[in-house]
C-alpha positions in Angstrom: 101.9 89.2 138.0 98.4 88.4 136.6 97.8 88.6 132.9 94.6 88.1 130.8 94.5 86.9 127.7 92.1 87.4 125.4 91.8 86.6 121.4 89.9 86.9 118.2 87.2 89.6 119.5 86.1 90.0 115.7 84.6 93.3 116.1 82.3 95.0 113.4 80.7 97.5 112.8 77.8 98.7 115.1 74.9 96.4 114.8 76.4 94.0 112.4 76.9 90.2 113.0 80.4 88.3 112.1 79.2 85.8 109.1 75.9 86.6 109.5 75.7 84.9 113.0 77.8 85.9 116.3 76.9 89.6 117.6 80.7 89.5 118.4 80.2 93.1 120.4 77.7 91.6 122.3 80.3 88.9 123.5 83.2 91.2 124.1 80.7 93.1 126.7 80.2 90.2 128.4 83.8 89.0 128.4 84.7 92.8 129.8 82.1 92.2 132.4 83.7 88.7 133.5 87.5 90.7 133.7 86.2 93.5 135.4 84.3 91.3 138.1 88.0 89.4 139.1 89.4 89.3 142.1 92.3 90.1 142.4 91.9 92.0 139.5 94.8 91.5 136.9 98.3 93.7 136.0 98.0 93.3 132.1 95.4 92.4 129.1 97.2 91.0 125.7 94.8 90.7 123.2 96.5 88.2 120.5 94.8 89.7 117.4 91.8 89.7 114.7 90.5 92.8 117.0 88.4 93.4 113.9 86.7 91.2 111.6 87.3 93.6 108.3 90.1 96.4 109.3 88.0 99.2 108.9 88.8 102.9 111.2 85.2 102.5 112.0 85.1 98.6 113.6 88.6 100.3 115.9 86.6 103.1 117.0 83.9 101.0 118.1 86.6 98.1 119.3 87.6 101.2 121.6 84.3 102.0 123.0 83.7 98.5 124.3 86.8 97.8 126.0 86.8 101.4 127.2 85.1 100.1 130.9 88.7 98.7 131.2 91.4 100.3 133.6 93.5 97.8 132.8 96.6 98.2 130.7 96.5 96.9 127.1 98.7 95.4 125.3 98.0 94.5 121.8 99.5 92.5 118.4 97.9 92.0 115.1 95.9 88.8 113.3 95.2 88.3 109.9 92.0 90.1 110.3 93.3 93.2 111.5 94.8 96.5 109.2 98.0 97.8 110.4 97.7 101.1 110.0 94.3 101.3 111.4 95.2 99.4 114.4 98.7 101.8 114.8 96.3 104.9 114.8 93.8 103.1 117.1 96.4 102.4 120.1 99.0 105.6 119.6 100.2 104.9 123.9 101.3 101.5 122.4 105.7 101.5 122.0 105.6 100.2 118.6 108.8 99.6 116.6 109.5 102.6 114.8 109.4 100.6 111.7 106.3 101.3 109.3 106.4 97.5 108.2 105.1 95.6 111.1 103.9 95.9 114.2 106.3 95.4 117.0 107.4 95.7 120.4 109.5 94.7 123.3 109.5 96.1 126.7 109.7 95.6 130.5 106.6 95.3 132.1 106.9 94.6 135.8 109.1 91.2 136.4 108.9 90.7 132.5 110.0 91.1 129.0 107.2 91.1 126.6 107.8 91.1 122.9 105.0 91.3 120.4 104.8 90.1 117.1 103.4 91.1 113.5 103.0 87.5 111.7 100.1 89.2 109.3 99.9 88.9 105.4 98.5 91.2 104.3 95.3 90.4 102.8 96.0 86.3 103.2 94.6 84.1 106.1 98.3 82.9 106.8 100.7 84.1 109.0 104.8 84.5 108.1 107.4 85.1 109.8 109.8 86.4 107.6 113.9 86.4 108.1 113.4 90.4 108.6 110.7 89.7 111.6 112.9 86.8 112.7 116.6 89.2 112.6 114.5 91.6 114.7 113.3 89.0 117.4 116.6 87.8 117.5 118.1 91.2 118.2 115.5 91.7 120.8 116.1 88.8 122.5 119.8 89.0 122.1 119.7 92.1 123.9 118.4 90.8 127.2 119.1 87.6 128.3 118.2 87.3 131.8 114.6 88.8 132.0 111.5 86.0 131.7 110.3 86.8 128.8 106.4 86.6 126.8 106.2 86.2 123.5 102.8 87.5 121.9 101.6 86.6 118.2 98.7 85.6 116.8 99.2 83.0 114.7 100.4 79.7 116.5 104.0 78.3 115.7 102.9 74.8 115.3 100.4 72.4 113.8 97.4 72.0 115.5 95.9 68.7 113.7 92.7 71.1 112.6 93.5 70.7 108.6 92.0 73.8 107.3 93.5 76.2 109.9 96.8 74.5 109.6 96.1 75.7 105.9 96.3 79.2 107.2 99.0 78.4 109.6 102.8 80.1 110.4 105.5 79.8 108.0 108.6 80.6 109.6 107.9 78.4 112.6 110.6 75.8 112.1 113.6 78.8 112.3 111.4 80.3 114.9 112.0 77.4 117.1 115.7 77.3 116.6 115.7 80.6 118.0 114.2 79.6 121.0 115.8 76.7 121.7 118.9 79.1 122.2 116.7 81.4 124.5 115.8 80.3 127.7 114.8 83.1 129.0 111.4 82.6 126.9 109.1 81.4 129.4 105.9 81.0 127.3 104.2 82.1 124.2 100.6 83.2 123.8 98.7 83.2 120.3 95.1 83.2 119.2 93.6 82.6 115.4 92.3 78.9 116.4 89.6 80.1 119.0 90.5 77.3 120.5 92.6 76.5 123.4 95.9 74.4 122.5 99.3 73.5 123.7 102.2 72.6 122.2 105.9 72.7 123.1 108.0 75.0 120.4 111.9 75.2 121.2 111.5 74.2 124.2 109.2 76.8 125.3 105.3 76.3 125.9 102.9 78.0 123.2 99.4 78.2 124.1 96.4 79.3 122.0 93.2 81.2 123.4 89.8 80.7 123.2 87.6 83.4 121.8 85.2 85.7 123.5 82.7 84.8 121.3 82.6 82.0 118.8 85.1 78.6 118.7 86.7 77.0 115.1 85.0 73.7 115.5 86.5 70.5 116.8 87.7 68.8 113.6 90.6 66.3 113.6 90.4 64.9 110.2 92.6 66.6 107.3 89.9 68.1 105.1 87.5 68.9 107.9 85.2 71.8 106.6 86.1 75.6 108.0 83.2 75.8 110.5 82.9 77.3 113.4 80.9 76.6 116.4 79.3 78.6 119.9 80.8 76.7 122.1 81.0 78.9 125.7 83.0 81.9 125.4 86.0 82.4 127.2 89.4 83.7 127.9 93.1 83.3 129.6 94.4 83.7 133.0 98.9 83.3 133.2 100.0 84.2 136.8 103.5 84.7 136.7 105.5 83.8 139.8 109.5 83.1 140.7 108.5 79.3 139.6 107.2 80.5 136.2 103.5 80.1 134.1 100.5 79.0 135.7 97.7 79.4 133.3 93.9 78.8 133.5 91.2 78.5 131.1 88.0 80.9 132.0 84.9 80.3 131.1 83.2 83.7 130.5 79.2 82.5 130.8 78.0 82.2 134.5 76.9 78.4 135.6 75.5 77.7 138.6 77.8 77.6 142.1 79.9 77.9 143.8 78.7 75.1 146.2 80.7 74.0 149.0 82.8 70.5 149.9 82.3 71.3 153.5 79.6 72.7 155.9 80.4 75.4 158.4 81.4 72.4 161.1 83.9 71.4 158.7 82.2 68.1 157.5 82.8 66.8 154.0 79.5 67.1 152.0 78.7 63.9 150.9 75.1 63.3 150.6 
């Protein structure tokens, strides 16, 4: 099974520019352009929130129109950035929880379990996972302990070193890793919010973030780094599941020169 993995699109309203700068729609055109032109083409896109850059009904309905080229299934969880109720209305085929407070959802899709997760605040840059969020992904994983299993959220379970996004980070994440550590069955967690790609191992389970479609958080390693961001190339995830588990690659979305070959057509290795 092939799954994209895509993150932080920060859509807005036709014709404006996230902070002034990044024509965010622009990049999401391009980035449906790159997934449409795979090959083999792949099973499932997870979109690890901030769909939106302000929550409004209008920035979903025009989130909708761009990723509307897409005949792939969608699979969806919120970021800080999106609005719940909004983003409920905006993908209604979605099996949500039937709970009004977050938005949830676990389910069988081909050879896996895939459980999203609501860590939003509402109207804070941080992410939570509160002991009602962490019951219910303990129920859900209770419940099945055999499939290989995906975890979806948006905001990473673990400290990435970048100060002022750690500032915004994931309360919650210390009990969520003592629930995986007692779920092996968890085979790998995606997450976005650093536009960055970075791993780290949480309960013994792999958590990767995404880089964005369109802009990157800048590469900042020192504790009171400014919030900055920079446009670094654009680009997205590839996880190919197979009976061995996770392989996952790191796409660039921009096109760059090649491919060239090692070897000419009578075999010999190119090396002048």
């Amino acid at each position: 099974m092939l799954i994209a993995h895509i993150t932080d699109l920060h859509i807005k309203l036709p014709g404006k520019l996230a902070y002034g700068i990044v024509d965010s729609a622009d990049f999401l055109k391009r980035c449906v352009s790159a997934l449409q032109s795979l090959t083999p083409q792949p099973d499932l896109i997870v979109v690890t929130g901030d769909l939106v850059d302000t929550g409004y009904a209008a920035e979903y309905a025009h989130l909708q129109q761009l990723l509307a080229p897409l005949e792939i299934p969608l699979l969806v969880v919120p970021g800080n950035h999106d609005e719940r109720e909004s983003m409920r209305f905006s993908f209604p085929l979605q099996d949500w929880t039937s709970s009004s407070d977050f938005l949830q959802f676990s389910g069988i899709f081909g050879p896996l379990r895939i459980i999203g997760l609501d860590t939003v605040v509402p109207g804070e840059g941080r992410g939570e996972l509160c002991a009602a969020r962490l019951d219910w992904l303990t129920e859900a994983l209770s419940a099945d302990s055999e499939t290989p299993t995906l975890i979806l959220m948006h905001h990473p379970p673990f400290l990435t070193g970048i100060g002022h996004m750690d500032k915004i980070g994931l309360t919650g994440r210390e009990t969520f890793a003592e629930i995986l550590s007692h779920h092996a069955q968890v085979k790998l967690i995606l997450c976005g919010h650093l536009h960055r790609p970075i791993s780290s191992v949480v309960g013994g389970c792999l958590a990767l973030t995404c880089p964005s479609p369109a802009h990157q958080v800048a590469f900042d390693l020192r504790p009171d780094g400014p919030s900055c961001f920079r446009m670094e190339p654009p680009g997205f995830m590839l996880h190919l599941w197979t009976h061995d588990g996770f392989v996952s690659h790191s796409v660039c979305i921009d096109d760059y020169a090649g491919p060239y070959p090692f070897f000419d057509d009578d075999g010999k290795f190119l090396d002048d």
